[in-house]
PDB file of N, H, CA, C and O in Angstrom:
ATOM      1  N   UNK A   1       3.406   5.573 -26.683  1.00  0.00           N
ATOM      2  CA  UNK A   1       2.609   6.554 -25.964  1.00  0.00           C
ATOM      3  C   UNK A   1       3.386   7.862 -25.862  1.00  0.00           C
ATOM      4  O   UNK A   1       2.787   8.937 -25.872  1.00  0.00           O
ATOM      5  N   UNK A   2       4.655   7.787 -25.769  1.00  0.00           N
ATOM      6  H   UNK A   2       5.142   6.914 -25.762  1.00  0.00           H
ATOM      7  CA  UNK A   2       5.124   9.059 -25.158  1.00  0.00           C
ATOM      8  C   UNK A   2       5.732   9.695 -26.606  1.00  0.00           C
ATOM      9  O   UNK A   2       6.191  10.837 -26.633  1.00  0.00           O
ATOM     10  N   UNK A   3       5.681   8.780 -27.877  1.00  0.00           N
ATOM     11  H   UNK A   3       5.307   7.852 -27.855  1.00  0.00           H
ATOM     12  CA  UNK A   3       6.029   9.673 -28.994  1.00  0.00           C
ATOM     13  C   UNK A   3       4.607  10.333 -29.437  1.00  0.00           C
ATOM     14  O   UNK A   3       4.555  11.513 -29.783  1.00  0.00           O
ATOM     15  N   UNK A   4       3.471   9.503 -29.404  1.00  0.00           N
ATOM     16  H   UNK A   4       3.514   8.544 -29.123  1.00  0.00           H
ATOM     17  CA  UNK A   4       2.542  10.009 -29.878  1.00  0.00           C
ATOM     18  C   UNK A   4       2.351  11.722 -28.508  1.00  0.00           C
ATOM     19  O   UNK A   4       2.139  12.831 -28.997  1.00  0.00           O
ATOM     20  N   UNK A   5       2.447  11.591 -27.344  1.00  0.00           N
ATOM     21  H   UNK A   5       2.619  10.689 -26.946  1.00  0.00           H
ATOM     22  CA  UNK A   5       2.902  12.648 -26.840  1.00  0.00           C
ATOM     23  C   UNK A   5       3.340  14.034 -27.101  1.00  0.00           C
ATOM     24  O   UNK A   5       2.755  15.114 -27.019  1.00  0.00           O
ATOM     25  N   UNK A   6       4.856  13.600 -27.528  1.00  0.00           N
ATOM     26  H   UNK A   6       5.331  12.723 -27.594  1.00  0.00           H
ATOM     27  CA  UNK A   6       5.367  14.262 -27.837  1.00  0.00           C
ATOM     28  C   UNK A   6       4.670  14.969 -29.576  1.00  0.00           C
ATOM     29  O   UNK A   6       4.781  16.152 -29.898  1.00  0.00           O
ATOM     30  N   UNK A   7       4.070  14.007 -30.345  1.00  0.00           N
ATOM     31  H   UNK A   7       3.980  13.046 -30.083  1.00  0.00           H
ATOM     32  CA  UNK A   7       3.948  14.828 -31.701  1.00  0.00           C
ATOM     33  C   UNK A   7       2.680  15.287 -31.078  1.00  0.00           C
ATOM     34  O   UNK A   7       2.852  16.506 -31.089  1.00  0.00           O
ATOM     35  N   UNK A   8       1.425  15.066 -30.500  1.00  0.00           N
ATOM     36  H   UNK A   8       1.286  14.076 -30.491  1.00  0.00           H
ATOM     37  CA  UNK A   8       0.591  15.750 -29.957  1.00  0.00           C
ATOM     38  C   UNK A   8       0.475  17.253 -28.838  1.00  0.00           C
ATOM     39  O   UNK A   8      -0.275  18.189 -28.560  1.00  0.00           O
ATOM     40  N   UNK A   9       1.730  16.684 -28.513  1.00  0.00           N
ATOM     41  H   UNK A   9       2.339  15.924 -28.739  1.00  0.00           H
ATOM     42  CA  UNK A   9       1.676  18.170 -27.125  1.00  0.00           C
ATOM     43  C   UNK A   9       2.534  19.045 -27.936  1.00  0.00           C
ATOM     44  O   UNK A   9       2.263  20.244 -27.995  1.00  0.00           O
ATOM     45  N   UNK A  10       3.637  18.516 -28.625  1.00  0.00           N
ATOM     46  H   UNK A  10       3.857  17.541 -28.577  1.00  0.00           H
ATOM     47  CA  UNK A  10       4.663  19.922 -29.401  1.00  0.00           C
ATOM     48  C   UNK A  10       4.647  20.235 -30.930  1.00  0.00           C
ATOM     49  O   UNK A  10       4.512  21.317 -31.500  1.00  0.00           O
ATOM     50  N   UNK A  11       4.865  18.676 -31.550  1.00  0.00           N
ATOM     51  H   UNK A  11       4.974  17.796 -31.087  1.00  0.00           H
ATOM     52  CA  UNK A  11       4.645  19.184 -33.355  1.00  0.00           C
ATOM     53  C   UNK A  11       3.473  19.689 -33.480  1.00  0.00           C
ATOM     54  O   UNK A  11       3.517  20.861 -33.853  1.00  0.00           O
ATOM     55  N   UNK A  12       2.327  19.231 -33.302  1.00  0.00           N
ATOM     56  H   UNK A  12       2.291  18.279 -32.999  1.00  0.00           H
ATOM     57  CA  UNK A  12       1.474  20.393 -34.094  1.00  0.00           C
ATOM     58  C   UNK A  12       0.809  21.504 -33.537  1.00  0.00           C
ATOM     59  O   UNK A  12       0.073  22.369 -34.011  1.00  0.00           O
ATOM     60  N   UNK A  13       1.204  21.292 -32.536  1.00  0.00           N
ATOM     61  H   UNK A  13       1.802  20.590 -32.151  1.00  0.00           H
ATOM     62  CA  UNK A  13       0.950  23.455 -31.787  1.00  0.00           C
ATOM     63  C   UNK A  13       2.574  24.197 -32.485  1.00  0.00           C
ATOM     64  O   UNK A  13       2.527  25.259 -33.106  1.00  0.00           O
ATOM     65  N   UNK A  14       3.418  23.726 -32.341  1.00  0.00           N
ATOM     66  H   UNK A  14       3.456  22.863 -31.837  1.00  0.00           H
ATOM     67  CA  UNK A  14       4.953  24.609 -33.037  1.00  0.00           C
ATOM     68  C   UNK A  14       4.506  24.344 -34.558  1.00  0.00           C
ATOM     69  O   UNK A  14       4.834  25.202 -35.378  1.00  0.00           O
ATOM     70  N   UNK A  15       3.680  23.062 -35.061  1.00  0.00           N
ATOM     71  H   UNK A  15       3.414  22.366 -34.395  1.00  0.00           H
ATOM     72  CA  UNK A  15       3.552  23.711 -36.844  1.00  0.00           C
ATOM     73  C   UNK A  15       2.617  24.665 -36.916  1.00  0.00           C
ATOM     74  O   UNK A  15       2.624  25.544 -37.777  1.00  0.00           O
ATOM     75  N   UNK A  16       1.868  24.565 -36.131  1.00  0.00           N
ATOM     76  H   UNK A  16       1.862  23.850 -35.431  1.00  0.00           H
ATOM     77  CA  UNK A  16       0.301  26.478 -36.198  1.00  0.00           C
ATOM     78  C   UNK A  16       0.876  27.768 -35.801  1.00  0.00           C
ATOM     79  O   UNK A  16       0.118  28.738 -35.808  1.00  0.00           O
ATOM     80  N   UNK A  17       2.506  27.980 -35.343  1.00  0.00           N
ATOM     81  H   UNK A  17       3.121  27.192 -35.338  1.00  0.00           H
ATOM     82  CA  UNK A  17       3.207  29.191 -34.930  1.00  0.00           C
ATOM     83  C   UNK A  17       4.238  28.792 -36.137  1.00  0.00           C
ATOM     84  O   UNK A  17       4.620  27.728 -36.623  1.00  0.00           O
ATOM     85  N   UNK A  18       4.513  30.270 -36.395  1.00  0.00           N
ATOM     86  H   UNK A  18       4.203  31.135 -36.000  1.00  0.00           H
ATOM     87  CA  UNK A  18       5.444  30.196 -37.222  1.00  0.00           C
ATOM     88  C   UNK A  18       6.922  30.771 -36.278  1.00  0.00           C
ATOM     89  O   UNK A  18       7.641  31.722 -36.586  1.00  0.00           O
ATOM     90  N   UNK A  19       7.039  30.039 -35.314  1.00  0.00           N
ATOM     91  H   UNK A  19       6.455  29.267 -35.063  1.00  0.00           H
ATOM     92  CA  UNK A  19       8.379  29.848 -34.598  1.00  0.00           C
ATOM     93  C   UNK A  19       9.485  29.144 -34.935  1.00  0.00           C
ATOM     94  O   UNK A  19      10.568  29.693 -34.732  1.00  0.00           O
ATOM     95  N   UNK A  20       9.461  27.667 -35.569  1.00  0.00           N
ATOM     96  H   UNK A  20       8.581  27.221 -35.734  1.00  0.00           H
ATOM     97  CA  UNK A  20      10.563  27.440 -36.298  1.00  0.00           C
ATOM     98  C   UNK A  20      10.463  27.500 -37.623  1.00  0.00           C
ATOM     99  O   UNK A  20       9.449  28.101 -37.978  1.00  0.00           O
ATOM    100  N   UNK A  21      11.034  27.161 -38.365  1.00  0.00           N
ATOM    101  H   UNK A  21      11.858  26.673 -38.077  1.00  0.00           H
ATOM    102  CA  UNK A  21      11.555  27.072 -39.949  1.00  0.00           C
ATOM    103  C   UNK A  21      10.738  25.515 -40.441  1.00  0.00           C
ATOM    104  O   UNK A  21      10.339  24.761 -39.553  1.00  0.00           O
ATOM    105  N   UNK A  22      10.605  25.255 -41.510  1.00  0.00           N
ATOM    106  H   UNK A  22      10.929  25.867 -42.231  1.00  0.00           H
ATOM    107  CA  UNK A  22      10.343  23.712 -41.759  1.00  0.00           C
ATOM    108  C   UNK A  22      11.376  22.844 -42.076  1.00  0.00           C
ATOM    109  O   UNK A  22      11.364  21.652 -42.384  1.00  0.00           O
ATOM    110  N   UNK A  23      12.468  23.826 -41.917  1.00  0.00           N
ATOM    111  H   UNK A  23      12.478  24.795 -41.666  1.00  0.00           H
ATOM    112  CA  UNK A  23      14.075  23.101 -41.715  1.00  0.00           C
ATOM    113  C   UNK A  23      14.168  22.538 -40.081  1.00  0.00           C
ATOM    114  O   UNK A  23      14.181  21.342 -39.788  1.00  0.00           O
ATOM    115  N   UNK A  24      14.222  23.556 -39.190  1.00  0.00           N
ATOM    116  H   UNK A  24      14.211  24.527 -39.428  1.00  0.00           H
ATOM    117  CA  UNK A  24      14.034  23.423 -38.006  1.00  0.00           C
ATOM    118  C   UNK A  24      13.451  22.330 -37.589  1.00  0.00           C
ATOM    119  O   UNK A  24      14.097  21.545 -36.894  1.00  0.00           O
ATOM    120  N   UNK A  25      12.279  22.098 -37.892  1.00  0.00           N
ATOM    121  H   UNK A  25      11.754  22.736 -38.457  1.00  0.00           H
ATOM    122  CA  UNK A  25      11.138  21.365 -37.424  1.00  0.00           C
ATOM    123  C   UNK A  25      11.707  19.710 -37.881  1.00  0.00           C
ATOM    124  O   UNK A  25      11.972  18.769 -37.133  1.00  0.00           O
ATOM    125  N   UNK A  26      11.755  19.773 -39.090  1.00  0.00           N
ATOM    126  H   UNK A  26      11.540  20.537 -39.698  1.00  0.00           H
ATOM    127  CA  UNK A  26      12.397  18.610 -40.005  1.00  0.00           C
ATOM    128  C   UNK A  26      13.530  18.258 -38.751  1.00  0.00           C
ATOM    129  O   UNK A  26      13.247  17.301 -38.031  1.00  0.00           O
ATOM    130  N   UNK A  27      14.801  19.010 -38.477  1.00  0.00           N
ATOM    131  H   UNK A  27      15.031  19.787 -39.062  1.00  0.00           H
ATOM    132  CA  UNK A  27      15.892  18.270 -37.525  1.00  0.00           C
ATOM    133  C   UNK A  27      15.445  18.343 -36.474  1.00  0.00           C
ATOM    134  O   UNK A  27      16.267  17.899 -35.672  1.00  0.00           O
ATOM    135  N   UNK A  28      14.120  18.831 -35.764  1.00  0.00           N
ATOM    136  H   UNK A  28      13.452  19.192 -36.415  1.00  0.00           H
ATOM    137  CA  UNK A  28      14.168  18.637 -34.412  1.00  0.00           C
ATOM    138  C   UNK A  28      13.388  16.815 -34.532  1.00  0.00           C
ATOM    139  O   UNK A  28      13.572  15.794 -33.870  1.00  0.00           O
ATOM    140  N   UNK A  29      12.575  17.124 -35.619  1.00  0.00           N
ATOM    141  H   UNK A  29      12.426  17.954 -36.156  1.00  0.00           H
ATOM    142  CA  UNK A  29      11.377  16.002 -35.141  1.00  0.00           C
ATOM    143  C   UNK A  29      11.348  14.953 -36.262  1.00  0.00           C
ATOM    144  O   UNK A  29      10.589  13.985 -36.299  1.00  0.00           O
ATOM    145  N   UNK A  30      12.137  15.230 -37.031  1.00  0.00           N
ATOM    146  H   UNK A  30      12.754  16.016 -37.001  1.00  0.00           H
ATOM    147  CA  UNK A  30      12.414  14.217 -38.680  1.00  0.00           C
ATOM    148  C   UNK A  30      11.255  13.424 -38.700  1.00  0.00           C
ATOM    149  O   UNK A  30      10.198  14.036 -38.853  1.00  0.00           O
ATOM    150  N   UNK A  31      11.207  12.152 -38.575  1.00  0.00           N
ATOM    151  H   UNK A  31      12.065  11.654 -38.450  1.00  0.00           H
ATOM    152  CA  UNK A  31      10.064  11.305 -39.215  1.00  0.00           C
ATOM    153  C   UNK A  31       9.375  10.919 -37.916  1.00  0.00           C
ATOM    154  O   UNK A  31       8.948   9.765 -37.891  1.00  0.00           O
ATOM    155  N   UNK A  32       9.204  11.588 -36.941  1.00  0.00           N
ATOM    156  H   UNK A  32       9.550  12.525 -36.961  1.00  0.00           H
ATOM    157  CA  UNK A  32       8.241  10.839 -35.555  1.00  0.00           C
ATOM    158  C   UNK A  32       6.720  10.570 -36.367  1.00  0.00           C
ATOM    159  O   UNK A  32       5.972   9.856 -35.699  1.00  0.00           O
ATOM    160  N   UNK A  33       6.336  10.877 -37.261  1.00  0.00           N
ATOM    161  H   UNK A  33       6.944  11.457 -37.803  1.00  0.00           H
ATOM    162  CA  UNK A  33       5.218  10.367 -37.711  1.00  0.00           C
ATOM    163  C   UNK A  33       5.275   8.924 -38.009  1.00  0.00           C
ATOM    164  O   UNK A  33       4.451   8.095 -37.623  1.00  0.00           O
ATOM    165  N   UNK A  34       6.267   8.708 -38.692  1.00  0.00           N
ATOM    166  H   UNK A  34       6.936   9.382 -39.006  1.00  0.00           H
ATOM    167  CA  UNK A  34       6.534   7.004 -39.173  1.00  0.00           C
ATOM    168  C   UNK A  34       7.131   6.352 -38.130  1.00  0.00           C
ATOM    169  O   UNK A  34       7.399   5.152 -38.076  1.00  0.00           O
ATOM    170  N   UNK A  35       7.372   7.373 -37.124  1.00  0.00           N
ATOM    171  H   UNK A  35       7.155   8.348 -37.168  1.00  0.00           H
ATOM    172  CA  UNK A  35       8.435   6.092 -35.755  1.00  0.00           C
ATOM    173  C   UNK A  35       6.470   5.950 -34.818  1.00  0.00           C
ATOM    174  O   UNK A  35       6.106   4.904 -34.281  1.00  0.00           O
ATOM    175  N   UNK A  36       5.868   6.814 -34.855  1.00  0.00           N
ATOM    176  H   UNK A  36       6.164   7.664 -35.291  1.00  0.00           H
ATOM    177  CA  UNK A  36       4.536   6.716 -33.844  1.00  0.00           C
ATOM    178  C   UNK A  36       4.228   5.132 -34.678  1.00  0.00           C
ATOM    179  O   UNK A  36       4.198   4.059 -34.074  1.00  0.00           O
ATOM    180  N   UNK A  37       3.977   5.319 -36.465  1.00  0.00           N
ATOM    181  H   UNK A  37       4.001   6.190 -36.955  1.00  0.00           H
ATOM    182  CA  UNK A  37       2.974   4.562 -37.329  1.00  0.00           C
ATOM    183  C   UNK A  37       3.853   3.231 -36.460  1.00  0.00           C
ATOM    184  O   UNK A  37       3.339   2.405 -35.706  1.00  0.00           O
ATOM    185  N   UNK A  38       5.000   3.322 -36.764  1.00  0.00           N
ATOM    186  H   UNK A  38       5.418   3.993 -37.377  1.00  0.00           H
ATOM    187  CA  UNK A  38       5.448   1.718 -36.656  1.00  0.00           C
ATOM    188  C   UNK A  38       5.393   1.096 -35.070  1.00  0.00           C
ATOM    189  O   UNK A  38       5.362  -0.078 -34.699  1.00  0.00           O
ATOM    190  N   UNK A  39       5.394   2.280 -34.335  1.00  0.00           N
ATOM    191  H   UNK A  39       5.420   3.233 -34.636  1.00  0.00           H
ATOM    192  CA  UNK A  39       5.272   2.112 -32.484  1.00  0.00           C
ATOM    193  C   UNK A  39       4.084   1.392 -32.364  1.00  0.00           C
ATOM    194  O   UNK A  39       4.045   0.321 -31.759  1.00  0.00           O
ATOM    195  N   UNK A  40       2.716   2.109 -33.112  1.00  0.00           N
ATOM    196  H   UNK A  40       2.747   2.979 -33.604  1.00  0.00           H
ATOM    197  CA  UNK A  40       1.540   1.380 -32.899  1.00  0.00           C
ATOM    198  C   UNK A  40       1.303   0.279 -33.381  1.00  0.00           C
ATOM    199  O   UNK A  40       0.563  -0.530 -32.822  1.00  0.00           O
ATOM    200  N   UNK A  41       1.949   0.042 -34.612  1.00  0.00           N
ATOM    201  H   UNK A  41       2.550   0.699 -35.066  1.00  0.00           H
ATOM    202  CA  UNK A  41       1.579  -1.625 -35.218  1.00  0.00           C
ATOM    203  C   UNK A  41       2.581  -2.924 -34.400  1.00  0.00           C
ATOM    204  O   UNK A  41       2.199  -4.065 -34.139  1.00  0.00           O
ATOM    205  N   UNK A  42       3.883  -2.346 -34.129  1.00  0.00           N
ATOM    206  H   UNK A  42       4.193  -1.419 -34.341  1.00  0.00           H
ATOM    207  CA  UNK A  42       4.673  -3.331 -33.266  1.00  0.00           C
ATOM    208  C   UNK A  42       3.800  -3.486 -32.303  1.00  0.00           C
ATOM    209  O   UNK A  42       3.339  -4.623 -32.394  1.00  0.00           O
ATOM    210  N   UNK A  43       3.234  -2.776 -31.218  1.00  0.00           N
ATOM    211  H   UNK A  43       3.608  -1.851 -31.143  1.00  0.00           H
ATOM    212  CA  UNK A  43       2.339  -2.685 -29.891  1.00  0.00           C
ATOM    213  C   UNK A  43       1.372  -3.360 -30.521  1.00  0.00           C
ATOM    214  O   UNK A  43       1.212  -4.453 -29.977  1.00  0.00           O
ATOM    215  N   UNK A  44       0.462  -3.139 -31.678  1.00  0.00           N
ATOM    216  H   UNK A  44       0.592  -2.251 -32.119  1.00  0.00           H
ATOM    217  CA  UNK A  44      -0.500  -4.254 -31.387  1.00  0.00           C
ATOM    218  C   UNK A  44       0.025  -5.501 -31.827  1.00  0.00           C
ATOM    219  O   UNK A  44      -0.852  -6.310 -31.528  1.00  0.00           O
ATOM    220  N   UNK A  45       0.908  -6.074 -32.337  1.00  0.00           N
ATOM    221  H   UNK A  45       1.621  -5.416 -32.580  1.00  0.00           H
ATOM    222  CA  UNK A  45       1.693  -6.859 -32.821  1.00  0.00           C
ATOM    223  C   UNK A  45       1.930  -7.889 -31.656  1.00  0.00           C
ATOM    224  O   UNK A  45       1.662  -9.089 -31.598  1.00  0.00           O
ATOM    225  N   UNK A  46       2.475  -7.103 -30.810  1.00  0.00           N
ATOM    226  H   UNK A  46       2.692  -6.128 -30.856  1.00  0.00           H
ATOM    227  CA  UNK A  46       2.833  -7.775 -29.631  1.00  0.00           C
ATOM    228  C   UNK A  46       1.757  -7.878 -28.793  1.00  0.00           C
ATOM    229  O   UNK A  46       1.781  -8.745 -27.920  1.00  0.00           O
ATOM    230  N   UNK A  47       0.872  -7.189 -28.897  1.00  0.00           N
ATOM    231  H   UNK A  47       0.853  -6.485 -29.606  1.00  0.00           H
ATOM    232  CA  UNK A  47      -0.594  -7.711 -27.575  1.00  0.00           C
ATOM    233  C   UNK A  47      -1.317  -8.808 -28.532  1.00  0.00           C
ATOM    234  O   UNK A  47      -2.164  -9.531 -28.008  1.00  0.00           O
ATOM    235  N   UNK A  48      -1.083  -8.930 -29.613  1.00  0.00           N
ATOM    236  H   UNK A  48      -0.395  -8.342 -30.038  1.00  0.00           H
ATOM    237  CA  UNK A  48      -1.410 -10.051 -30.279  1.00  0.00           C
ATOM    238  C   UNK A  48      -0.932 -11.084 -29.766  1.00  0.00           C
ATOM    239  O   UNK A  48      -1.440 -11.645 -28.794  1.00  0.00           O
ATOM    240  N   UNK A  49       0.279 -11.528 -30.453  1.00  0.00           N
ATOM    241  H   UNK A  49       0.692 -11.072 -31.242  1.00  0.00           H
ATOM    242  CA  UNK A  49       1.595 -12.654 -29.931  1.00  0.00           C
ATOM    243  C   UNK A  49       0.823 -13.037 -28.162  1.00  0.00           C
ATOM    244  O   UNK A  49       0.510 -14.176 -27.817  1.00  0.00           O
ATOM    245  N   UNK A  50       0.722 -12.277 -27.624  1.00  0.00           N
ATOM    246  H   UNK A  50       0.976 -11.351 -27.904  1.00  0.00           H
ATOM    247  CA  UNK A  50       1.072 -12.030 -25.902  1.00  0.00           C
ATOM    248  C   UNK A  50      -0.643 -12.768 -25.845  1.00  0.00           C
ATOM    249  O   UNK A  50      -0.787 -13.773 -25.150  1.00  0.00           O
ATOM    250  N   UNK A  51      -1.753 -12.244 -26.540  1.00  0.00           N
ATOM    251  H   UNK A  51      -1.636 -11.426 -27.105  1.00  0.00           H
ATOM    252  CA  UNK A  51      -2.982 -13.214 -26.440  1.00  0.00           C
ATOM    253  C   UNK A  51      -2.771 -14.574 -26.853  1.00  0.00           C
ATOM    254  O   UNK A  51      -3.208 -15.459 -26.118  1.00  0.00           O
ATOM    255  N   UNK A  52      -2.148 -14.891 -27.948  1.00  0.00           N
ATOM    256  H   UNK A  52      -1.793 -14.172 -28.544  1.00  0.00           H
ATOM    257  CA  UNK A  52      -2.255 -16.294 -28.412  1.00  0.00           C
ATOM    258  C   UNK A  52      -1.359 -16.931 -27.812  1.00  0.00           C
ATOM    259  O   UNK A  52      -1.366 -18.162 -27.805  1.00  0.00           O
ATOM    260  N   UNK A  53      -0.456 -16.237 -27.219  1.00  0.00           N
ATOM    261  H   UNK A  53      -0.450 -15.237 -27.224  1.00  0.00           H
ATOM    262  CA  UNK A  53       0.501 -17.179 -26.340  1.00  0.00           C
ATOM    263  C   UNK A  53      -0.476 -17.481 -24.510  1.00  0.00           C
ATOM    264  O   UNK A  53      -0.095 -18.330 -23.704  1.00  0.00           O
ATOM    265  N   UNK A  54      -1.269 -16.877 -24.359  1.00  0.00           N
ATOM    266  H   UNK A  54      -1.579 -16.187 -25.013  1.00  0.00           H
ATOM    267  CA  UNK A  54      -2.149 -16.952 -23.186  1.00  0.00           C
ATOM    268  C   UNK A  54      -3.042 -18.474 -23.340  1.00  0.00           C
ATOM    269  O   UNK A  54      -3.108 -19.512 -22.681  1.00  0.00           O
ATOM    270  N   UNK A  55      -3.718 -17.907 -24.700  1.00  0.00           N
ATOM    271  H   UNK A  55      -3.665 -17.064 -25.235  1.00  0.00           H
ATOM    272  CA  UNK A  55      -4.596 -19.215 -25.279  1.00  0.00           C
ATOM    273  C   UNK A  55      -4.004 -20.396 -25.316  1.00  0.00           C
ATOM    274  O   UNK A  55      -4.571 -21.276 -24.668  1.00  0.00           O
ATOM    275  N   UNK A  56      -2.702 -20.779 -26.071  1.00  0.00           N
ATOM    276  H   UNK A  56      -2.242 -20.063 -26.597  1.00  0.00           H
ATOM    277  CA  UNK A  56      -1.771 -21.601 -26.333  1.00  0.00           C
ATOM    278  C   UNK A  56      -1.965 -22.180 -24.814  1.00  0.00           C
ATOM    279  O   UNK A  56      -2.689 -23.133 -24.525  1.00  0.00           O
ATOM    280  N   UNK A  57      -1.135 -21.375 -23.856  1.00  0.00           N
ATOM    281  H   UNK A  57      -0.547 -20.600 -24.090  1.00  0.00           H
ATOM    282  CA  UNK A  57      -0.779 -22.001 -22.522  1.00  0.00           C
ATOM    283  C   UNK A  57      -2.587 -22.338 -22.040  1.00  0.00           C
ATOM    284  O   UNK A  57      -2.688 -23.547 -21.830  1.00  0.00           O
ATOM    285  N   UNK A  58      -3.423 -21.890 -21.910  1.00  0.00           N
ATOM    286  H   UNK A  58      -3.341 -20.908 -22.081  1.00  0.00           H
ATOM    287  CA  UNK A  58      -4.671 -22.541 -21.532  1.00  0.00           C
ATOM    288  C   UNK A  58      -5.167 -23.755 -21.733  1.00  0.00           C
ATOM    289  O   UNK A  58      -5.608 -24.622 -20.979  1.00  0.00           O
ATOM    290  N   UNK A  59      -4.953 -23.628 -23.398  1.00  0.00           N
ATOM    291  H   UNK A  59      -4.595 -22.923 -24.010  1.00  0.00           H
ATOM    292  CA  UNK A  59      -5.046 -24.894 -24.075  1.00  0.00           C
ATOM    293  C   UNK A  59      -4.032 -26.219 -23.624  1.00  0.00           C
ATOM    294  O   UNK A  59      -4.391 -27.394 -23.543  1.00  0.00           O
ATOM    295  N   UNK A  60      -2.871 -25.752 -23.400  1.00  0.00           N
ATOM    296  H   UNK A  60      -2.579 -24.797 -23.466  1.00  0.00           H
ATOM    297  CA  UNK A  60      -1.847 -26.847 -22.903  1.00  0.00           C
ATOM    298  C   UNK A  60      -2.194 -27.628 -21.745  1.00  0.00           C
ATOM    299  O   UNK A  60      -1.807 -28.763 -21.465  1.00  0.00           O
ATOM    300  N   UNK A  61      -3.302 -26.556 -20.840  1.00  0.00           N
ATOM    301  H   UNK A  61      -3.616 -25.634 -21.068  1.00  0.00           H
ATOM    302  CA  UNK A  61      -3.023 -27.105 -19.430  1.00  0.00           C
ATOM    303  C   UNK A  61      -4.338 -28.352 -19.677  1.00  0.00           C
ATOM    304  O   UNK A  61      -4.469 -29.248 -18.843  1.00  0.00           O
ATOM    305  N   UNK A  62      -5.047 -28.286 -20.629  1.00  0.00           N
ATOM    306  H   UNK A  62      -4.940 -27.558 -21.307  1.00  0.00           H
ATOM    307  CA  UNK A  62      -6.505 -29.226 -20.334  1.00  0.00           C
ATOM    308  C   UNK A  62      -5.766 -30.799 -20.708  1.00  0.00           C
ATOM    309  O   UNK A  62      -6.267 -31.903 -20.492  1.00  0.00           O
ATOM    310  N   UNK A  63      -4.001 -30.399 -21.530  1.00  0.00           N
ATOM    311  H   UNK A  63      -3.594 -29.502 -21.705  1.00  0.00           H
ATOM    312  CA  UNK A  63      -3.666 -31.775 -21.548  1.00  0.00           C
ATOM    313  C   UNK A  63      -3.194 -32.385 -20.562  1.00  0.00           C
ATOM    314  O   UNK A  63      -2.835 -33.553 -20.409  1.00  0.00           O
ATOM    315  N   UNK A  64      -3.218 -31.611 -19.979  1.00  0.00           N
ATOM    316  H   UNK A  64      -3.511 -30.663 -20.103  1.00  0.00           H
ATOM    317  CA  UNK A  64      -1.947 -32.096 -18.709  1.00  0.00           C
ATOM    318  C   UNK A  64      -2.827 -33.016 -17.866  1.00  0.00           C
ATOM    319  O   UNK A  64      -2.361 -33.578 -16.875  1.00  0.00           O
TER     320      UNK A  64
END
């Protein structure tokens, strides 16, 4: 949330001004595009895992 943030509230209003360089920009913000891509697939990754482990334990309790 807070990278997608950050590339929403600052990279692309500072890429529509020509205030830094595309050198600049490159060392302030290097690849936050591919750190957001992989933030969101781990996150659903894990609300995955985190459902079937819910189900799993539901399922356990009807043996008990």
């Amino acid at each position: 949330i807070h990278l997608t943030c950050l590339l929403e509230q600052y990279l692309e209003p500072l890429r529509h001004e020509n205030f830094l360089s595309a050198t600049e920009m490159m060392a302030i913000f290097g690849n936050i595009r591919e750190m957001v891509t992989v933030q969101r697939r781990f996150l659903k990754n894990l609300e995955t895992a985190v459902e079937s482990e819910s189900q799993l334990e539901a399922g356990m309790a009807d043996f008990q």
